[in-house]
C-alpha positions as protocol buffer text, in pm:
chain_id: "A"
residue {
  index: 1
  type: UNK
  ca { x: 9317 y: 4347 z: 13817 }
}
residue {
  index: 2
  type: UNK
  ca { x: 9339 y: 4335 z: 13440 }
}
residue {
  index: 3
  type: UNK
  ca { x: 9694 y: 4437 z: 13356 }
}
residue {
  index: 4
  type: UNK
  ca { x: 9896 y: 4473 z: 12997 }
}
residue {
  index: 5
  type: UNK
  ca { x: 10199 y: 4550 z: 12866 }
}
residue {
  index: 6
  type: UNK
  ca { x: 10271 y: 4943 z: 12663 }
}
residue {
  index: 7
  type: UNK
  ca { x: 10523 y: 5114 z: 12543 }
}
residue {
  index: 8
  type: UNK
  ca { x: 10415 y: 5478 z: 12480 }
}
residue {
  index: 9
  type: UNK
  ca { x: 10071 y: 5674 z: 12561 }
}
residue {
  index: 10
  type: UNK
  ca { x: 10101 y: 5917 z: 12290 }
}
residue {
  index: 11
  type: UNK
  ca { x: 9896 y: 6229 z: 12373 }
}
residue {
  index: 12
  type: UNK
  ca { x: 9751 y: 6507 z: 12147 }
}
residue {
  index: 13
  type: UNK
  ca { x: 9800 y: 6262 z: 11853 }
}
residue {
  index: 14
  type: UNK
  ca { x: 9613 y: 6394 z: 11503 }
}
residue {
  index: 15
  type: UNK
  ca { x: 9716 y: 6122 z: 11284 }
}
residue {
  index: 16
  type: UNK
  ca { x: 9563 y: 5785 z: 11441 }
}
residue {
  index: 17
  type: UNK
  ca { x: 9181 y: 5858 z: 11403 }
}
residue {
  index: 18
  type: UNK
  ca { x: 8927 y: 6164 z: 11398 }
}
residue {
  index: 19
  type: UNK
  ca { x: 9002 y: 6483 z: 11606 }
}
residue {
  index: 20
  type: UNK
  ca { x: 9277 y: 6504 z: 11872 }
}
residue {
  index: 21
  type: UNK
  ca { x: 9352 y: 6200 z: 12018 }
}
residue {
  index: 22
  type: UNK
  ca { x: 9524 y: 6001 z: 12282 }
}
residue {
  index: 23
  type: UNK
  ca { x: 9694 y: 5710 z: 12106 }
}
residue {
  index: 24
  type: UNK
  ca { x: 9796 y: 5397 z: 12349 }
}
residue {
  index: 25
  type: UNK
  ca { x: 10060 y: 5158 z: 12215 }
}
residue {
  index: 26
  type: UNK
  ca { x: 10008 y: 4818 z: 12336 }
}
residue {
  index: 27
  type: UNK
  ca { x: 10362 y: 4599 z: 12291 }
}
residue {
  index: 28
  type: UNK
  ca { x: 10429 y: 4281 z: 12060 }
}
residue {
  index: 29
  type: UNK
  ca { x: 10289 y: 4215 z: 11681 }
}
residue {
  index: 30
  type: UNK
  ca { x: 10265 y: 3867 z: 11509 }
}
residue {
  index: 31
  type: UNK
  ca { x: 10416 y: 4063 z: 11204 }
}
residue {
  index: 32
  type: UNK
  ca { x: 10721 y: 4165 z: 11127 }
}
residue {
  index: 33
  type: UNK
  ca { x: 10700 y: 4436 z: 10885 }
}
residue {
  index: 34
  type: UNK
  ca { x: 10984 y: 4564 z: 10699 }
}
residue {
  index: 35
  type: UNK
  ca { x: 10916 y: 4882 z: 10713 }
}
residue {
  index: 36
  type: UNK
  ca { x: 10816 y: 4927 z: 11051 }
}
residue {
  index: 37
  type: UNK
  ca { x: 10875 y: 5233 z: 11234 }
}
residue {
  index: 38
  type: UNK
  ca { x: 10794 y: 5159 z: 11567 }
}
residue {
  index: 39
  type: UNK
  ca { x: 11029 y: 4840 z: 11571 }
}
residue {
  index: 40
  type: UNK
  ca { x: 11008 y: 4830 z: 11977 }
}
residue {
  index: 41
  type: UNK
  ca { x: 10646 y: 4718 z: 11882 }
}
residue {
  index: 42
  type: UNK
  ca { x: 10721 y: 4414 z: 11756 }
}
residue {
  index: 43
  type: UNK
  ca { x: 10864 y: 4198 z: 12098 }
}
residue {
  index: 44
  type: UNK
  ca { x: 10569 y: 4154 z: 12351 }
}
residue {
  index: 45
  type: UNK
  ca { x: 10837 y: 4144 z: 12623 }
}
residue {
  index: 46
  type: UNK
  ca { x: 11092 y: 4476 z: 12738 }
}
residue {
  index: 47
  type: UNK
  ca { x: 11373 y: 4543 z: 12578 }
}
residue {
  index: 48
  type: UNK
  ca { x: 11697 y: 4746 z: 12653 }
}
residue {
  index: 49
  type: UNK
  ca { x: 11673 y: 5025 z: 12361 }
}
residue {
  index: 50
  type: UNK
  ca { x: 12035 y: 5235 z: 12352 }
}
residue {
  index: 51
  type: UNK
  ca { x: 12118 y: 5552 z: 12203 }
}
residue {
  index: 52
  type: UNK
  ca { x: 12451 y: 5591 z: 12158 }
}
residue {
  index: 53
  type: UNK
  ca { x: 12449 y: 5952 z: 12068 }
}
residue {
  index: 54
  type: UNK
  ca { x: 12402 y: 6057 z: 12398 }
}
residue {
  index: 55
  type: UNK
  ca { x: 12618 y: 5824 z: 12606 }
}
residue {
  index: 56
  type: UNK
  ca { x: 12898 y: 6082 z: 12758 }
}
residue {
  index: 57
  type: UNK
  ca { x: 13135 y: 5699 z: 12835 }
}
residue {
  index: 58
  type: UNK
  ca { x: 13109 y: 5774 z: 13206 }
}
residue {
  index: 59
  type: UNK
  ca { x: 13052 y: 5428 z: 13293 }
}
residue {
  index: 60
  type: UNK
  ca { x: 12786 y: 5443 z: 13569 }
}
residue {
  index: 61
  type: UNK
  ca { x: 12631 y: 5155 z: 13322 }
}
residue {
  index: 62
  type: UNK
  ca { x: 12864 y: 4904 z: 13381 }
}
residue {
  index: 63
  type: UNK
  ca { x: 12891 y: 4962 z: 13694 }
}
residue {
  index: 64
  type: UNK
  ca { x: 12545 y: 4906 z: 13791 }
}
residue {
  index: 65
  type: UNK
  ca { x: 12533 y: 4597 z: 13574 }
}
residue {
  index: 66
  type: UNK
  ca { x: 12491 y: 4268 z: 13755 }
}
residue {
  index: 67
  type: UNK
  ca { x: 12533 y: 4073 z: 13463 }
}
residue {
  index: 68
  type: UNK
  ca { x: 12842 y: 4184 z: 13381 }
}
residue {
  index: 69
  type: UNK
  ca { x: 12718 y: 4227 z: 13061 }
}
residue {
  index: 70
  type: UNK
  ca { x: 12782 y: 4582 z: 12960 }
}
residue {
  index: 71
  type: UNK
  ca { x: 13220 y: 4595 z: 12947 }
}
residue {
  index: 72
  type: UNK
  ca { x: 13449 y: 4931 z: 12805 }
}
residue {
  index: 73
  type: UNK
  ca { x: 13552 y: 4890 z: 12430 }
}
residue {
  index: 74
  type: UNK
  ca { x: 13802 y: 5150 z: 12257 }
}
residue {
  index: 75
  type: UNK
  ca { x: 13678 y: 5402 z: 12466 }
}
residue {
  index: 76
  type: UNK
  ca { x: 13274 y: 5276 z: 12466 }
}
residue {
  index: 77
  type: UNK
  ca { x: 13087 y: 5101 z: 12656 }
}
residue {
  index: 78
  type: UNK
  ca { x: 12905 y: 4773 z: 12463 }
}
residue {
  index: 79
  type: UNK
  ca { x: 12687 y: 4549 z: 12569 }
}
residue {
  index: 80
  type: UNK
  ca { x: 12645 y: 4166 z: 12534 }
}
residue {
  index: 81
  type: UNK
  ca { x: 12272 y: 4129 z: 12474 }
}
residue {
  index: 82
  type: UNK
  ca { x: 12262 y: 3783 z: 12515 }
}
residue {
  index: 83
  type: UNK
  ca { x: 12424 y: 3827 z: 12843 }
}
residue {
  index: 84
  type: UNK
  ca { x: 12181 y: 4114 z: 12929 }
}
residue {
  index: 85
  type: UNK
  ca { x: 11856 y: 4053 z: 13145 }
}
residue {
  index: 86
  type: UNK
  ca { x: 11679 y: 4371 z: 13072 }
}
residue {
  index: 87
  type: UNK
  ca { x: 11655 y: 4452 z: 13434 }
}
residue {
  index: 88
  type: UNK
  ca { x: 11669 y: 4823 z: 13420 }
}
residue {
  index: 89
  type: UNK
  ca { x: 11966 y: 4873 z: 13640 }
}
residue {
  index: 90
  type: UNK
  ca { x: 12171 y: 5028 z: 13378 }
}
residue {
  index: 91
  type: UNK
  ca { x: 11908 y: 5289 z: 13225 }
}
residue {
  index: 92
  type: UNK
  ca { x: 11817 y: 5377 z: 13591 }
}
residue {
  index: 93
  type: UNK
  ca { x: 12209 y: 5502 z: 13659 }
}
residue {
  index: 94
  type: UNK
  ca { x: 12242 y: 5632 z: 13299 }
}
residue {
  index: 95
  type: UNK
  ca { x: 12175 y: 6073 z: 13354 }
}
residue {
  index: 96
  type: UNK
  ca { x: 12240 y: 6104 z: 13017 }
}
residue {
  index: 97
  type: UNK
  ca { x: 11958 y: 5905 z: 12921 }
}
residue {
  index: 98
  type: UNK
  ca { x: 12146 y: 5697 z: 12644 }
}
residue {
  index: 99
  type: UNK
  ca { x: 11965 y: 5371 z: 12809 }
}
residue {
  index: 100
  type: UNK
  ca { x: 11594 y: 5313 z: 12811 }
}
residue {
  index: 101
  type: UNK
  ca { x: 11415 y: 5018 z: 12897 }
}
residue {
  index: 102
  type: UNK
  ca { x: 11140 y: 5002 z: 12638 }
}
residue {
  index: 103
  type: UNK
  ca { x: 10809 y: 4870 z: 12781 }
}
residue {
  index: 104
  type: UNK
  ca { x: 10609 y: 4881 z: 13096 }
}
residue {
  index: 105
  type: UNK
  ca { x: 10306 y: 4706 z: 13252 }
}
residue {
  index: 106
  type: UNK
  ca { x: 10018 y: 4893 z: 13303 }
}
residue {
  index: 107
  type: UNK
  ca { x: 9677 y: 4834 z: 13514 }
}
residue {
  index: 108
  type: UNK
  ca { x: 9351 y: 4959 z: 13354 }
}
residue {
  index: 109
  type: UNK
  ca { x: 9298 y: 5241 z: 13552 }
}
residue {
  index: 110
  type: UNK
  ca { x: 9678 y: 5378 z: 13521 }
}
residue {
  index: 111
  type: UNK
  ca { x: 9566 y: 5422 z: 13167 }
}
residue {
  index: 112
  type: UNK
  ca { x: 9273 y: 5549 z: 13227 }
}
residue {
  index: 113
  type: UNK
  ca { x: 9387 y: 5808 z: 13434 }
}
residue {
  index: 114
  type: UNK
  ca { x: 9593 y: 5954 z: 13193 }
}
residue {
  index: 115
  type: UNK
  ca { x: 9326 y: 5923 z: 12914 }
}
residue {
  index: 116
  type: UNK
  ca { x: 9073 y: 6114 z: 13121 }
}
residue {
  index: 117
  type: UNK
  ca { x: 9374 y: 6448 z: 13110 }
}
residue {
  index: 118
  type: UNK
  ca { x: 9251 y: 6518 z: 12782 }
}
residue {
  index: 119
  type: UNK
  ca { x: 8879 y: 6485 z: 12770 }
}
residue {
  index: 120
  type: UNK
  ca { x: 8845 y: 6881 z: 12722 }
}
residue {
  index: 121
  type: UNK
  ca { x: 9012 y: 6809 z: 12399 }
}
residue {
  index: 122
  type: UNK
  ca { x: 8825 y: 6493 z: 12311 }
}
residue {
  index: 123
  type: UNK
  ca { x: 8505 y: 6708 z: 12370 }
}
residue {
  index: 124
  type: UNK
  ca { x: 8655 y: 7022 z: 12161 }
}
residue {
  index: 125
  type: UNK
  ca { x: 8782 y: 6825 z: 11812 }
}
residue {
  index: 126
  type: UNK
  ca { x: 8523 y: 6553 z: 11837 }
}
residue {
  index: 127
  type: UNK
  ca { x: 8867 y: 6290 z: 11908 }
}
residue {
  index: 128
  type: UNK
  ca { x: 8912 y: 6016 z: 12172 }
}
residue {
  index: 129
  type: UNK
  ca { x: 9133 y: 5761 z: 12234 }
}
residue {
  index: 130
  type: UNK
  ca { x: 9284 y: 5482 z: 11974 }
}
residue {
  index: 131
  type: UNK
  ca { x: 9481 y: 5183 z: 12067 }
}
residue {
  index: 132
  type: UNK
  ca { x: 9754 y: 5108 z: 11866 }
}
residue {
  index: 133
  type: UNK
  ca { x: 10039 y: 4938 z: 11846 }
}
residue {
  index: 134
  type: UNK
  ca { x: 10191 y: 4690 z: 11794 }
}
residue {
  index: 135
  type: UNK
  ca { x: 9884 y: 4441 z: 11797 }
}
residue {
  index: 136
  type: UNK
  ca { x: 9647 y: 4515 z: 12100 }
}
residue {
  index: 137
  type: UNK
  ca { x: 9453 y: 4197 z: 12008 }
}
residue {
  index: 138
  type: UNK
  ca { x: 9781 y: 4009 z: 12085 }
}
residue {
  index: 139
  type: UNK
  ca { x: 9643 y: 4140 z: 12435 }
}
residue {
  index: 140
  type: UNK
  ca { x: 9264 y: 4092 z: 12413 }
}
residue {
  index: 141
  type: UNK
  ca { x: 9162 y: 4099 z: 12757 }
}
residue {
  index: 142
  type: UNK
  ca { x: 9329 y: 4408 z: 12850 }
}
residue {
  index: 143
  type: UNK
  ca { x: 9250 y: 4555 z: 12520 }
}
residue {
  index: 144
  type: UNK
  ca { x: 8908 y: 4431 z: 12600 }
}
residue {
  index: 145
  type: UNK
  ca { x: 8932 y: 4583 z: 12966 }
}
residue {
  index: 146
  type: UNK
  ca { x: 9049 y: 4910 z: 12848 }
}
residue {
  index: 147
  type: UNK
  ca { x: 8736 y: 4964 z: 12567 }
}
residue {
  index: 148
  type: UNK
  ca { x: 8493 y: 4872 z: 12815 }
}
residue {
  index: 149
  type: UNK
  ca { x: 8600 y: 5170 z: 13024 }
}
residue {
  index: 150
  type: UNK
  ca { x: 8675 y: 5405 z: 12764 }
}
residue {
  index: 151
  type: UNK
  ca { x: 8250 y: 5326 z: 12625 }
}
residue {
  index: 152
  type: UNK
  ca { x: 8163 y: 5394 z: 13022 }
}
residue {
  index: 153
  type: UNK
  ca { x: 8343 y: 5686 z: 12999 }
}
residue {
  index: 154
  type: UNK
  ca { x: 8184 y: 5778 z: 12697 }
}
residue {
  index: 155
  type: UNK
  ca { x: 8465 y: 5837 z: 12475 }
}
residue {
  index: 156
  type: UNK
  ca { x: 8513 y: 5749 z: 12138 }
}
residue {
  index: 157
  type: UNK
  ca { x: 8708 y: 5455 z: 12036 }
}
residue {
  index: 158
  type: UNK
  ca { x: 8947 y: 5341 z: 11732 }
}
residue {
  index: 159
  type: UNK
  ca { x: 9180 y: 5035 z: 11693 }
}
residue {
  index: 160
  type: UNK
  ca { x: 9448 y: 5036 z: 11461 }
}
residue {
  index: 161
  type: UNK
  ca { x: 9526 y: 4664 z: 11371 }
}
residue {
  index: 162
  type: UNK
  ca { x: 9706 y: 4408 z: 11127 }
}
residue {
  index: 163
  type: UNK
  ca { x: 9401 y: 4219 z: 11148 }
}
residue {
  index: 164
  type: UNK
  ca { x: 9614 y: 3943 z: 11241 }
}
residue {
  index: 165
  type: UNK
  ca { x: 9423 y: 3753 z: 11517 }
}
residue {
  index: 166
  type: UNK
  ca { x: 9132 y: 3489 z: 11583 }
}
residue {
  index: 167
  type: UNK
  ca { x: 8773 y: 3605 z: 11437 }
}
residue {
  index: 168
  type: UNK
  ca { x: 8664 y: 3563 z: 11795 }
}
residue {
  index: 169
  type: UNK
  ca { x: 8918 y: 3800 z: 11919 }
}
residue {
  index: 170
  type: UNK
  ca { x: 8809 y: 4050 z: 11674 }
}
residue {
  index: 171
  type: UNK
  ca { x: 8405 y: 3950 z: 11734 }
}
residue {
  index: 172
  type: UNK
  ca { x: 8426 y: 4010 z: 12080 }
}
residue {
  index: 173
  type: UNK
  ca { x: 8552 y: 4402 z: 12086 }
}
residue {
  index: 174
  type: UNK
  ca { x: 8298 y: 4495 z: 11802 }
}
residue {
  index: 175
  type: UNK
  ca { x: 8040 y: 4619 z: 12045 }
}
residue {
  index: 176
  type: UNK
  ca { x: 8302 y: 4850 z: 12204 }
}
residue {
  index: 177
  type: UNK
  ca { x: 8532 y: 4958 z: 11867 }
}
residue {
  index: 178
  type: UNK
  ca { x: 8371 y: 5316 z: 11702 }
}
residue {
  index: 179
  type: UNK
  ca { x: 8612 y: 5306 z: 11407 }
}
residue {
  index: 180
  type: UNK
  ca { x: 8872 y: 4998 z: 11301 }
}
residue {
  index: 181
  type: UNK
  ca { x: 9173 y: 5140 z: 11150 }
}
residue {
  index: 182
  type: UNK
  ca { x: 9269 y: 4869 z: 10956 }
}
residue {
  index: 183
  type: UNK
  ca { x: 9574 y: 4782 z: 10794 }
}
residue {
  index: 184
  type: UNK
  ca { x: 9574 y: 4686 z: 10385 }
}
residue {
  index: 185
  type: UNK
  ca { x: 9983 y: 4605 z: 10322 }
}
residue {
  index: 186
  type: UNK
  ca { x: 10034 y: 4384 z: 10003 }
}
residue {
  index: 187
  type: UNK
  ca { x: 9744 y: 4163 z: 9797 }
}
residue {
  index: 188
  type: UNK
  ca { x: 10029 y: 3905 z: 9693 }
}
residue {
  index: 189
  type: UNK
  ca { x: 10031 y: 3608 z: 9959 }
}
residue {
  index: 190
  type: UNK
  ca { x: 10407 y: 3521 z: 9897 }
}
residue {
  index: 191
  type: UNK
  ca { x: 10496 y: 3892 z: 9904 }
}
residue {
  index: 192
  type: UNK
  ca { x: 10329 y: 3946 z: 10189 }
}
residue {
  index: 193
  type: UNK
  ca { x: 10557 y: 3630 z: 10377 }
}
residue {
  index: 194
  type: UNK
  ca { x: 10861 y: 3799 z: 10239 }
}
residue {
  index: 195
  type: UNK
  ca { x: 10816 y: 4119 z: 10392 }
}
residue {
  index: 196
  type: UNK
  ca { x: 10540 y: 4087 z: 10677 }
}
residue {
  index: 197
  type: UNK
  ca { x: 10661 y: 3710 z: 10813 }
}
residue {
  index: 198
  type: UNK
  ca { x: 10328 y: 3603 z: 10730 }
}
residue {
  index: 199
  type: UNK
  ca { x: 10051 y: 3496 z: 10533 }
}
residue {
  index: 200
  type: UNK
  ca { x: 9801 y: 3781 z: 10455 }
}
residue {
  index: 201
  type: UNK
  ca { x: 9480 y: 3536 z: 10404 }
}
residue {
  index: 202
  type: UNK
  ca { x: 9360 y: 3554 z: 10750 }
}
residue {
  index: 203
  type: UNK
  ca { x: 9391 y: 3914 z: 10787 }
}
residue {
  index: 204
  type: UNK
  ca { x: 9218 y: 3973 z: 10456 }
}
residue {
  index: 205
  type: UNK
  ca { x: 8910 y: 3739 z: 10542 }
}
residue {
  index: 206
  type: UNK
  ca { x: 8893 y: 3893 z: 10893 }
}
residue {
  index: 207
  type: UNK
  ca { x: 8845 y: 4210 z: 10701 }
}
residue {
  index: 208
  type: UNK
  ca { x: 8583 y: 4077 z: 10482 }
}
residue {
  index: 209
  type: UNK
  ca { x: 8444 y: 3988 z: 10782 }
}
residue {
  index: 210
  type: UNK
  ca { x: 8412 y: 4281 z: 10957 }
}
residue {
  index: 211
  type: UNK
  ca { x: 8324 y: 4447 z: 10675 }
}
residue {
  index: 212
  type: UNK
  ca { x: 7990 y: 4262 z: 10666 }
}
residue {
  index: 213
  type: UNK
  ca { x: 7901 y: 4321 z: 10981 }
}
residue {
  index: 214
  type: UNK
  ca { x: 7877 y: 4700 z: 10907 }
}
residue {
  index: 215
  type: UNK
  ca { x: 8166 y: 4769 z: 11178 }
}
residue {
  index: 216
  type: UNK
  ca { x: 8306 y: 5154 z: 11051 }
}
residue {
  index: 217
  type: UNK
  ca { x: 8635 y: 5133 z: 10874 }
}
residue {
  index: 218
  type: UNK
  ca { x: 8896 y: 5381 z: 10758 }
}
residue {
  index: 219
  type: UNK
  ca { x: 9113 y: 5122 z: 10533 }
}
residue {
  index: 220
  type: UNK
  ca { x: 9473 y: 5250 z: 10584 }
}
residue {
  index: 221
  type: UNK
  ca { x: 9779 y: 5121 z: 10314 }
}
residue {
  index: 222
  type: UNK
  ca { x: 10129 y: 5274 z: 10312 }
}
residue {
  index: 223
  type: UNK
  ca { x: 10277 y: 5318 z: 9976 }
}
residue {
  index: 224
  type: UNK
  ca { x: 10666 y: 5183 z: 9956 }
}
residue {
  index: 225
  type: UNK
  ca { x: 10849 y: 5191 z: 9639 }
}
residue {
  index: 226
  type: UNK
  ca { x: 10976 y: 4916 z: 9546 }
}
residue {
  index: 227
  type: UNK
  ca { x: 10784 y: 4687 z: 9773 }
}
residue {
  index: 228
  type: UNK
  ca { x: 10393 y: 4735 z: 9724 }
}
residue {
  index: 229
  type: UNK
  ca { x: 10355 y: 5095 z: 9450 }
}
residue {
  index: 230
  type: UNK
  ca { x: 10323 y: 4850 z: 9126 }
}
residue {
  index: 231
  type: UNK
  ca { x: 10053 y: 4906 z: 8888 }
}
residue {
  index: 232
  type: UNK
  ca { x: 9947 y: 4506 z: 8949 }
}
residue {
  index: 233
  type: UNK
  ca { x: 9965 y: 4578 z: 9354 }
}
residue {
  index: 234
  type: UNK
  ca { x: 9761 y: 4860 z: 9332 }
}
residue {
  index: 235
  type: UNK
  ca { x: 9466 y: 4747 z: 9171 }
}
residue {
  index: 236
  type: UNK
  ca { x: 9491 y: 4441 z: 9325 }
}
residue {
  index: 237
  type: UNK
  ca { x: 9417 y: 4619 z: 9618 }
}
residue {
  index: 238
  type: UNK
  ca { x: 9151 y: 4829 z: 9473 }
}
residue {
  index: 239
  type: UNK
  ca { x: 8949 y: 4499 z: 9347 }
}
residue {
  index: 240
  type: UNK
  ca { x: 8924 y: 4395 z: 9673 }
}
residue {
  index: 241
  type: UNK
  ca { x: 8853 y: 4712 z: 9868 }
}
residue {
  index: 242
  type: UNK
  ca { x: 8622 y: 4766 z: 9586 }
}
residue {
  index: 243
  type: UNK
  ca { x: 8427 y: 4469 z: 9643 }
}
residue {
  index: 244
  type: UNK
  ca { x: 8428 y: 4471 z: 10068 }
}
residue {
  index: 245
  type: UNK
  ca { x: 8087 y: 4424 z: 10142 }
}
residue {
  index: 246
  type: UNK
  ca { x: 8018 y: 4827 z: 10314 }
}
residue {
  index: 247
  type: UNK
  ca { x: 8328 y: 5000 z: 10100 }
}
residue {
  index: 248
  type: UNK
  ca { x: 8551 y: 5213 z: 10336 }
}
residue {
  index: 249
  type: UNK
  ca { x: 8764 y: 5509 z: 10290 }
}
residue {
  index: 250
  type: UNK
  ca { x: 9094 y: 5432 z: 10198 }
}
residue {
  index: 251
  type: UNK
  ca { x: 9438 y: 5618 z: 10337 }
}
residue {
  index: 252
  type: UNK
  ca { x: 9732 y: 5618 z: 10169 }
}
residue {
  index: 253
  type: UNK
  ca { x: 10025 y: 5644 z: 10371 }
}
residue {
  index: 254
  type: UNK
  ca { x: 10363 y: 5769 z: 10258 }
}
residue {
  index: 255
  type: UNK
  ca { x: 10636 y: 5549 z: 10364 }
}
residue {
  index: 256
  type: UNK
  ca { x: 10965 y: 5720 z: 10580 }
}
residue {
  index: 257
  type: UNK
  ca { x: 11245 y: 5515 z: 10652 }
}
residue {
  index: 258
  type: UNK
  ca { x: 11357 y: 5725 z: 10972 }
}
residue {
  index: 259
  type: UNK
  ca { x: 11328 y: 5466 z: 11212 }
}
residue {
  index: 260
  type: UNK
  ca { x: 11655 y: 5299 z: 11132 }
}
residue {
  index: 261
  type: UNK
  ca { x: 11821 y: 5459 z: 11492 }
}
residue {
  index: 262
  type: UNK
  ca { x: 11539 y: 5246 z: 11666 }
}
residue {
  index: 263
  type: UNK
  ca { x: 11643 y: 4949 z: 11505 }
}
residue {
  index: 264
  type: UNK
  ca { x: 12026 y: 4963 z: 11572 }
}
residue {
  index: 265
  type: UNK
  ca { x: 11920 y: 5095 z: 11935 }
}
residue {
  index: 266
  type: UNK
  ca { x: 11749 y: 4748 z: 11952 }
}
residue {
  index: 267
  type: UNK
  ca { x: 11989 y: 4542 z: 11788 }
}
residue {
  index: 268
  type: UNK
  ca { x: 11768 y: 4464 z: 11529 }
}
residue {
  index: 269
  type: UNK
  ca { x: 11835 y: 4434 z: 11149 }
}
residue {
  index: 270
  type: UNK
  ca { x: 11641 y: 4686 z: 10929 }
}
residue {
  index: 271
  type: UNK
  ca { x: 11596 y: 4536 z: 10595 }
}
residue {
  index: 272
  type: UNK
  ca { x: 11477 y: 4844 z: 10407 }
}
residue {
  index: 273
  type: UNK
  ca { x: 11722 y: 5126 z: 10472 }
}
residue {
  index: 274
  type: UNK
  ca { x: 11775 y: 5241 z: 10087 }
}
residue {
  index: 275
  type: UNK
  ca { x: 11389 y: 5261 z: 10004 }
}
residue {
  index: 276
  type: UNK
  ca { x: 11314 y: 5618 z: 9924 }
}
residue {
  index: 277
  type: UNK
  ca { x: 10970 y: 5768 z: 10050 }
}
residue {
  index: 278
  type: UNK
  ca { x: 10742 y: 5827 z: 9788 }
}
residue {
  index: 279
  type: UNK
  ca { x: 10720 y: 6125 z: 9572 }
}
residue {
  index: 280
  type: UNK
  ca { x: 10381 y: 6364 z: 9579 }
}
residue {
  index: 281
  type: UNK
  ca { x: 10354 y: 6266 z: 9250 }
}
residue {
  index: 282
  type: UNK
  ca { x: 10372 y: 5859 z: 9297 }
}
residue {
  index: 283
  type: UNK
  ca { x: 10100 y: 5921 z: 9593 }
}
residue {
  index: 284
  type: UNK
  ca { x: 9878 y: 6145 z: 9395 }
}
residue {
  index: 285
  type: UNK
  ca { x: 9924 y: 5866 z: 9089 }
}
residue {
  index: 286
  type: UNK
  ca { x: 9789 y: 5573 z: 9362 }
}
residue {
  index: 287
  type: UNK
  ca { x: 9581 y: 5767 z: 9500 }
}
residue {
  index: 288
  type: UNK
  ca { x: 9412 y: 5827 z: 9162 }
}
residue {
  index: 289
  type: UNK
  ca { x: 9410 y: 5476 z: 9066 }
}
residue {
  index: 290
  type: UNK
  ca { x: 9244 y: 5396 z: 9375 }
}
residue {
  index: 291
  type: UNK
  ca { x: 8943 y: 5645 z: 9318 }
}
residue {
  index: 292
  type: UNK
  ca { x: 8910 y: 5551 z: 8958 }
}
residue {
  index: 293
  type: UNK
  ca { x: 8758 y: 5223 z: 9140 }
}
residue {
  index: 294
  type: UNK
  ca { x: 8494 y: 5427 z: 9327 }
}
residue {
  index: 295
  type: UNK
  ca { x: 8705 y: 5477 z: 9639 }
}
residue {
  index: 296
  type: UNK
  ca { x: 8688 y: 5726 z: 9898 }
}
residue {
  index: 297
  type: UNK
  ca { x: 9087 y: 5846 z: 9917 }
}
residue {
  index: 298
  type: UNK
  ca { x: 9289 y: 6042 z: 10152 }
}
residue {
  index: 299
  type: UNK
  ca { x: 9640 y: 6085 z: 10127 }
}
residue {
  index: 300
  type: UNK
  ca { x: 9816 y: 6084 z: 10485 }
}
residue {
  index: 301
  type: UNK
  ca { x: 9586 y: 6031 z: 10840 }
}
C-alpha cells in the first residue's frame, strides 16, 4: 500500500487553483526559500513544532519525556532539540496544545477519503483537489498514487511545484495533472542560490519543457521587495515567460512575512523578517510591466 508523508489537508481552500478546493500538503522541498511561509514544508521527516504562547508551565511535557530532553528553565520549560527524538510523547500530554508534532504518514485511501467530503463543492465551483506543498514530486509515487485516484474519481487536478525534480518525474504525472501551478521565483542563477539554496536552471528548463508539451499552466511569482521587485528582475522574467513555447497566465503574489512564529516554533532561522510586503501600488506597477509583454496577469490566486 502506497503510503506518503503530509502535513496539512487544507479544505475549502480558494487560493491554490480554480473553484473551491481541497489543497493536500505533501512534506519536504529541495529548496529552501527565504521567504517561505510554510517552513514545516521544508524537512521531509516530523518535526516537534512549539508554541510557546500557549504553554501554561505545567510540566506534563517533561514528564512524559523519555529523552530527558525537555528540562524547567526560569520558570519554562526548554527543550534540547538535539536531544529530542520527535516521538510525540510530549505533544500527546500537552492539553494546552503548545506541542505539535508536525507531519504524519498517510495511505492513499486515508486521503482519499477525506477528499471525497467535499465533492458537492468540487461539483458546485467547478474546484477539485491540488497537491501542494512542500514538493510532492520529492514523493512521486505517492503523488503519482494519489492523481491516479483523484482522475478515477473524476476530479480535477492541480500541482503546485518548484519545478525542482527529474524531467521523468515531471513526464510521468502529465497524463494525470489538469493545471501545473508552477513556481517563477528569481531569473538571476546566483540570486536564486542565495535565497532558494539552489540553482534555478533545472527548474526553468523543466518549465520550458512542459510548456511545449501543451501541459495547462497558471505561472505563479511572489513579489518581495528587496529580493526579486527590480526593474532588471522583472523583465527578466517577462522575456522568458514571454517566450515559453504556449504563454501562461501569470500570478503575482504579494509577499507576507507572518510566518516568522513557525520558524522559531521550529527552531529554524528566518532570514527575511524586516522585508515589508509589497504596496498595491508596487504590485499594480509589476503587474503592468508584466502585461506590457503580452501577459495574461492576475494579482493574488
Amino acid at each position: 500500500m502506497t503510503a506518503g508523508m503530509l502535513f496539512d489537508i487544507r479544505r475549502y481552500a480558494i487560493h491554490d487553483g480554480p473553484g473551491i478546493r481541497t489543497t493536500v500538503f505533501f512534506k519536504g522541498c529541495p529548496l529552501r526559500c527565504a521567504w517561505c511561509h510554510n517552513p514545516e514544508s521544508q524537512s521531509p521527516a516530523q518535526e516537534l513544532m512549539l508554541r510557546p504562547n500557549r504553554c501554561v508551565s505545567c510540566g506534563a511535557c517533561a514528564g512524559v519525556c523519555p529523552q530527558m530532553a525537555i528540562q524547567p528553565v526560569n520558570g519554562r520549560y526548554a527543550t534540547d532539540r538535539a536531544a529530542c527524538t520527535v516521538c510525540g510523547a510530549c505533544a500527546d500530554a500537552c492539553y494546552a496544545d503548545a506541542r505539535q508534532i508536525v507531519g504524519r504518514e498517510y495511505s492513499v485511501e486515508e486521503v482519499a477519503a477525506v477528499i471525497e467530503r467535499d465533492r458537492a463543492f468540487f461539483n458546485q465551483s467547478n474546484g477539485g483537489v491540488t497537491f501542494s506543498g512542500g514538493e510532492p514530486l520529492m514523493q512521486p509515487d505517492f503523488l503519482l498514487a494519489l492523481l491516479q485516484a483523484c482522475k478515477r474519481a473524476g476530479l480535477h487536478t492541480a500541482l503546485d511545484t518548484c519545478g525542482c525534480a527529474a524531467w521523468e518525474q515531471i513526464e510521468r504525472v502529465i497524463p494525470y495533472v489538469d493545471l501545473f501551478l508552477y513556481d517563477l521565483k528569481l531569473m538571476d542563477d546566483t540570486g536564486h542560490r542565495f535565497y532558494t539554496g539552489i540553482s534555478n536552471r533545472r527548474i526553468l528548463d523543466n518549465l520550458h519543457r512542459l510548456s511545449a508539451r501543451g501541459a495547462p499552466i497558471w505561472l505563479r511569482m511572489p513579489l518581495i521587495p528587496g529580493v526579486n521587485d527590480a526593474e532588471a528582475d522583472l523583465r527578466a522574467a517577462a522575456e522568458f515567460a514571454a517566450r515559453l513555447p504556449n504563454p501562461a497566465p501569470l500570478h503575482v503574489l504579494p509577499y507576507h512575512n507572518s510566518a516568522g512564529a513557525k520558524y522559531a516554533g521550529l527552531g529554524l532561522p528566518y532570514r527575511l523578517p524586516a522585508a515589508p510586503a509589497p504596496t498595491q501600488a508596487q504590485l499594480q506597477a509589476a503587474a503592468e510591466l508584466f502585461r506590457s509583454y503580452g501577459l495574461n496577469v492576475t494579482l493574488g490566486g
